[in-house]
C-alpha angles and dihedrals in degrees: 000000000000117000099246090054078049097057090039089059090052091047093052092046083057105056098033077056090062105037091053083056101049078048097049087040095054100043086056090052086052107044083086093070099061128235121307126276093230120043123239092033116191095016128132136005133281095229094057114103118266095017121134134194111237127168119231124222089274092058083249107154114228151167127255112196121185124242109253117223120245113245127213130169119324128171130264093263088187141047107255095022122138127261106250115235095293086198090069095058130032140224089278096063092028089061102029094053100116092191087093148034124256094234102051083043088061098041086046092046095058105050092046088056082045085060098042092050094046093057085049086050088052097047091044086054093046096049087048094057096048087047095053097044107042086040094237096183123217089249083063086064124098135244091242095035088060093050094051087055085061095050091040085053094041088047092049085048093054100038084058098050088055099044094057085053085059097064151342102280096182082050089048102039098052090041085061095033079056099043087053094051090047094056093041094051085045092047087050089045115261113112100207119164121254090237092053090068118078125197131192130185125219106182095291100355135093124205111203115192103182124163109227118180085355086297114120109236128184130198131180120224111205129165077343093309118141118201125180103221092221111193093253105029145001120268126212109218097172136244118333093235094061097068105176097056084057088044093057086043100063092035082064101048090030 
């Protein structure tokens, strides 16, 4: 310990010393005076919701605070709303809330979990960057920071194993893969039916067979890359999330 943290610590000894006396002193001088009307005397402030100002025998002014309930888990009574804190309650109560359907508890639980991965994505962005920038070496981490990494890296893990138990990903992944082609075809002008388009996934790749003005057509979707496999060459159409740059592109092929 430096020797300043050390001085502050006496000092504070020290006051926190006499202040326990002029306590202890003070409670001795009004013992006399019996034991307030009202419980939980001098508690709270006035501008909390639900305190009131009462007056004890003595004529003594003080706060009354009401007792907050505890809260434990309760259900997302509406659509949107956010998880409660899940740690101060367990599976039990989770399961057993009647307030909502299981179904709506699971659905609202994902994407919960989808927000709150998305800011840890952002701060460990953030706290890479800084890293990177202000070349922040690994010897500069702490103990305890490198064994967090460890747990951060063994949660991810975990969290992924369970969410591919949840549901078929590759089923997931090439339905929307398909939803998005079908609204990109209709905004450039050709209505074609979501169940006319196949896709099929290769590792990263997406293999799209589509018949468009009874002409088979085929595009590769790759690190959100579409590209319209011509007769003759490969076009680039763009990335799949700017879609109206897509959308000019095959307005002008199509």
């Amino acid at each position: 310990m430096q020797q300043n943290d050390l001085n502050e610590a006496k000092k504070f000894v020290k006051k926190f010393s006499k202040l326990k006396k002029k306590i202890k002193k003070e409670g001795t001088d009004s013992s006399a005076a019996g034991a307030y009307a009202t419980p939980k005397a001098f508690t709270g402030n006035s501008d909390d919701e639900g305190s009131n100002k009462a007056t004890g025998a003595n004529g003594t002014s003080y706060i009354v605070k009401p007792k907050k309930e505890k809260r434990f888990f309760v259900g997302y009574k509406n659509q949107g709303t956010s998880l409660p804190n899940l740690s101060e309650t367990n599976y039990k109560q989770f399961k057993e809330d009647a307030s909502t359907p299981d179904h709506r508890k699971v659905n609202q639980a994902i994407l919960e979990i989808n927000r709150k991965i998305s800011e840890i994505n952002k701060i460990l962005e953030h706290a890479t960057k800084l890293k990177n920038e202000s070349q922040v070496g690994d010897n500069k981490l702490w103990k305890r920071t490198n064994e967090a990494l460890l747990k951060i890296y063994k949660r991810l893990s975990e969290a992924t194993k369970r969410t591919k138990s949840i549901a078929n990903l590759k089923e997931i992944e090439s339905n929307s893969v398909k939803d998005k082609m079908g609204k990109l075809l209709m905004a450039a002008g050709l209505n074609i039916p979501i169940e006319d388009i196949d896709v099929i996934k290769r590792g990263n790749l997406h293999n799209i067979d589509v018949t468009i003005n009874g002409e088979p057509c085929a595009f590769d979707l790759e690190n959100d890359t579409l590209v319209y496999q011509a007769y003759d060459k490969d076009v680039e159409l763009g990335n799949i999330n700017r879609e109206q740059d897509i959308v000019n592109n095959l307005k002008k092929i199509f």
